[in-house]
C-alpha positions in Angstrom: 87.8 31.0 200.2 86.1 29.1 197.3 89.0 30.9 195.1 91.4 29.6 197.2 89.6 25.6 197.0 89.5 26.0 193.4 92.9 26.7 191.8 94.5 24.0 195.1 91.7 21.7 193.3 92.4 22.3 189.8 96.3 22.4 190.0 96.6 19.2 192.7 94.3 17.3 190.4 96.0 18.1 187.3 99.7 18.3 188.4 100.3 17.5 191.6 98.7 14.1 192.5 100.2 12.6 189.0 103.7 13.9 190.4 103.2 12.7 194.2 104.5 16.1 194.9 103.6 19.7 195.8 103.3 23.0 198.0 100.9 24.8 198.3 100.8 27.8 200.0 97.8 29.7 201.1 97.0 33.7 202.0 94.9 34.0 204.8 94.9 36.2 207.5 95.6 37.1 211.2 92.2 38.1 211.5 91.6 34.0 210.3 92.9 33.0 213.5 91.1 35.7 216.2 88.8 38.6 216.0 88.8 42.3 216.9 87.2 45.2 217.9 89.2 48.0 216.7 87.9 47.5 213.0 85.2 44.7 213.6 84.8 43.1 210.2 83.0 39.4 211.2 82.4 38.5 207.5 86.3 39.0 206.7 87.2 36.9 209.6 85.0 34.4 208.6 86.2 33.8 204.8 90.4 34.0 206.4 89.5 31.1 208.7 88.0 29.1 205.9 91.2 29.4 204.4 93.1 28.3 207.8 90.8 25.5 208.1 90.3 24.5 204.4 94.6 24.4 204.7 94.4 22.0 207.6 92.1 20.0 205.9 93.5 19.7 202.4 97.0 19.1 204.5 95.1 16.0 206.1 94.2 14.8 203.0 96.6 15.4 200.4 99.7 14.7 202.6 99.4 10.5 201.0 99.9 12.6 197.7 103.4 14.0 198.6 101.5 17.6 198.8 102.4 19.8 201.5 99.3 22.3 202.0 100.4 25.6 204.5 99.0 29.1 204.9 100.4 32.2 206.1 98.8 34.6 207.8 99.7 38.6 207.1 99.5 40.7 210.1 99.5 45.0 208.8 101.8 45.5 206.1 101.8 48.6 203.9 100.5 48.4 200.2 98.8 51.2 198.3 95.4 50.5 199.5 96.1 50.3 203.6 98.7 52.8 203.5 96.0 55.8 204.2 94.6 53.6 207.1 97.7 52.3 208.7 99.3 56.2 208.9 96.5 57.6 210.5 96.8 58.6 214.6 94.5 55.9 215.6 96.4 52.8 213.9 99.5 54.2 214.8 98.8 54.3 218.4 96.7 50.2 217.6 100.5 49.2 216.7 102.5 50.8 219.6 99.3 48.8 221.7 98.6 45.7 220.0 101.7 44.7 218.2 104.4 43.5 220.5 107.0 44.5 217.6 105.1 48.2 217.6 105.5 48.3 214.1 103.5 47.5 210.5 105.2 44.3 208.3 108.1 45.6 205.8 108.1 45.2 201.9 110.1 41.5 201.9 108.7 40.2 205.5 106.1 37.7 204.0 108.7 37.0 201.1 111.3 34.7 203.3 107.9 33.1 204.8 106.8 32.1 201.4 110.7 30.6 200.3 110.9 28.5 203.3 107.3 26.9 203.0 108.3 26.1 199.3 111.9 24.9 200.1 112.8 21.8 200.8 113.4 22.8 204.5 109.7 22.4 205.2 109.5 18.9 203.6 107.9 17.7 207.1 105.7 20.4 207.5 102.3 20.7 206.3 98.7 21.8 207.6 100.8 24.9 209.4 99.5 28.3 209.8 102.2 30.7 209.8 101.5 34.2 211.0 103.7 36.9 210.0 102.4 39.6 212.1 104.8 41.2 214.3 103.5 39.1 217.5 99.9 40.2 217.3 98.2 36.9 217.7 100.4 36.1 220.7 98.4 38.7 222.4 
């Protein structure tokens, strides 16, 4: 999270207040907006919502500045280090269960996420968190 405060900082201060414009676009979590007990992990869950909260907060306060502050929030999406875990029996059967899609994110599924939070279609949205997780945290 303090990462994530640092560079916003930094590149707000430097570039975007001067220009009285800017996205930013924070990666947080599902797991920043509830909790679980399939692969309990409270300090994770703990640093995502910092992020969702820390984007709310900077939205509040940068939004006089022109800068529109969001976050998306990744559900399970298949990269080289959750692949192992996501094929296995037990997650398989957690995604026919929990998911309402019953299925992991595709490569490209955050990508069109990202393009509309830094288009000028979202010009009137800021402090959003945007999950992009197959319906989990509708459940």
């Amino acid at each position: 999270m303090f990462g994530s405060f640092r560079m916003a900082r930094a590149i707000a201060k430097k570039a975007m207040i001067p220009a009285k414009y800017g996205r930013i676009i924070n990666i947080a979590s599902m797991y920043g907006l509830v909790g679980n007990k399939v692969a309990p992990c409270s300090p994770y869950h703990a640093a995502k919502g910092g992020v969702v909260n820390m984007t709310r907060g900077l939205a509040s306060e940068w939004g006089k500045y022109g800068i529109n502050v969001n976050a998306i929030c990744p559900g399970y999406f298949y990269s080289p280090l959750t692949k192992e875990t996501l094929d296995s029996d037990f997650f398989q059967q957690n995604a026919q269960t929990m998911i309402p899609l019953s299925r992991y994110g595709n490569e490209g599924e955050l990508d069109t996420a990202a393009l509309f939070l830094s288009s000028p279609a979202s010009s009137y949205v800021t402090g959003v968190i945007l999950p992009v997780d197959g319906g989990y945290t509708a459940m």
